[in-house]
C-alpha positions in Angstrom: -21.1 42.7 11.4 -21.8 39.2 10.8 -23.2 37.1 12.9 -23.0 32.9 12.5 -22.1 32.0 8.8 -21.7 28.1 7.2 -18.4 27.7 6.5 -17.0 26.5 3.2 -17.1 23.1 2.5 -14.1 21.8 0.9 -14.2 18.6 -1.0 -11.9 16.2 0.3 -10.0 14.6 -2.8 -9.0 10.6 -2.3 -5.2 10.5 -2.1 -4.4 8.1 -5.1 -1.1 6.2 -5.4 0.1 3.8 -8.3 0.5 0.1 -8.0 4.3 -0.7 -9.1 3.5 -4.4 -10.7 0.5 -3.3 -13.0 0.6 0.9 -13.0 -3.5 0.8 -12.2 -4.8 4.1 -10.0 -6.4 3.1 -7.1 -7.1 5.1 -3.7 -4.0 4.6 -1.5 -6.1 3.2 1.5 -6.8 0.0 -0.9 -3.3 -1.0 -2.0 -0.5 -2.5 0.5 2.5 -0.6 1.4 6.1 -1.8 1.2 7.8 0.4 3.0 11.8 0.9 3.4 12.6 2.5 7.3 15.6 4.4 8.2 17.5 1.4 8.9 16.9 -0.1 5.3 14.8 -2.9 6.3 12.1 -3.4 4.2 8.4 -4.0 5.7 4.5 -4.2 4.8 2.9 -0.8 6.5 -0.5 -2.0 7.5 -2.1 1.1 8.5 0.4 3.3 6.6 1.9 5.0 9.9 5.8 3.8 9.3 7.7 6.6 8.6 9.9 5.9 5.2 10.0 5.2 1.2 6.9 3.5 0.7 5.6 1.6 -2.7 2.0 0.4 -3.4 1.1 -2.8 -4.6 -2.9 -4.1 -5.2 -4.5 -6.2 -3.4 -4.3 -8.3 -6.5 -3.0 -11.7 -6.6 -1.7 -11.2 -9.8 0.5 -8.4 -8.7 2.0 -10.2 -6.1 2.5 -13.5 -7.6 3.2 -12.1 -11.2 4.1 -8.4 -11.6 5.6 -8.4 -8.2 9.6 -7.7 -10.2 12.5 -6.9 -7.7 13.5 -4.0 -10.0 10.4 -2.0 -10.0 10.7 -2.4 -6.1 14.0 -2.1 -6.1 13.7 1.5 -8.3 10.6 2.6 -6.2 12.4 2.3 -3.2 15.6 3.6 -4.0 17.5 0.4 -2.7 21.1 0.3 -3.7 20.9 -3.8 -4.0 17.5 -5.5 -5.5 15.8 -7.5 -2.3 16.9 -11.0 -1.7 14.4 -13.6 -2.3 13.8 -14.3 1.2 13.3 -11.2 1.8 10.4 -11.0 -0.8 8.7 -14.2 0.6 8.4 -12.5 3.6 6.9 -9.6 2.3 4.4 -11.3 0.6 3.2 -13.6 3.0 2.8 -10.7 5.4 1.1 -9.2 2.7 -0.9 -12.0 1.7 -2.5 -11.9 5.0 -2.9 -8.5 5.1 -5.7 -9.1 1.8 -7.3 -12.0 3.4 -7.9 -10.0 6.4 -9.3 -6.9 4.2 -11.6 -9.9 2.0 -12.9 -11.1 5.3 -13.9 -7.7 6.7 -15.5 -7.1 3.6 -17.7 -10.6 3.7 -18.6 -9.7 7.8 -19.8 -6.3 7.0 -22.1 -7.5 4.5 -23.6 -9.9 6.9 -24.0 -7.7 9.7 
């Protein structure tokens, strides 16, 4: 009979998700999520608890002010009509502070 034996040790694989703007793999917990609820509303998931269609974007300027294309959203999300451009602004501002946030962390643990 055995007694006490270790258990096995998984290895815990990151969960990686693609950025719709520039296609780059990157661990899900450092891209933003878009993410389209039951009602169809369109929001930024901060801690990626809203239940719904979600789409990753970087925390890359670039992606947000370049590659940031209706379509691909549009397409990722399974929307029947591309977002409206107000609707986009809003997005990105909420995502916008969402990376400054994540940059300032960053600075504050270095310092600590």
């Amino acid at each position: 009979m055995r007694t006490s034996t270790p258990s096995t040790k998984y290895k815990i694989h990151p969960t990686i998700r693609t950025c719709i703007a520039c296609r780059t793999h990157e661990n899900k917990n450092n891209l933003v999520r878009i993410v389209r609820t039951a009602q169809g509303n369109l929001d930024i998931d901060s801690n990626g608890t809203l239940a719904g269609r979600g789409a990753y974007l970087c925390k890359n300027v670039d992606c947000w002010e370049n590659g940031f294309v209706p379509q691909s959203l549009q397409d990722s999300l399974n929307l029947v009509n591309p977002p409206t451009t107000k609707t986009l602004s809003v997005l990105t501002k909420k995502a916008r502070d969402i990376i400054l946030e994540s940059i300032n962390g960053k600075k504050g643990h270095k310092n600590d």
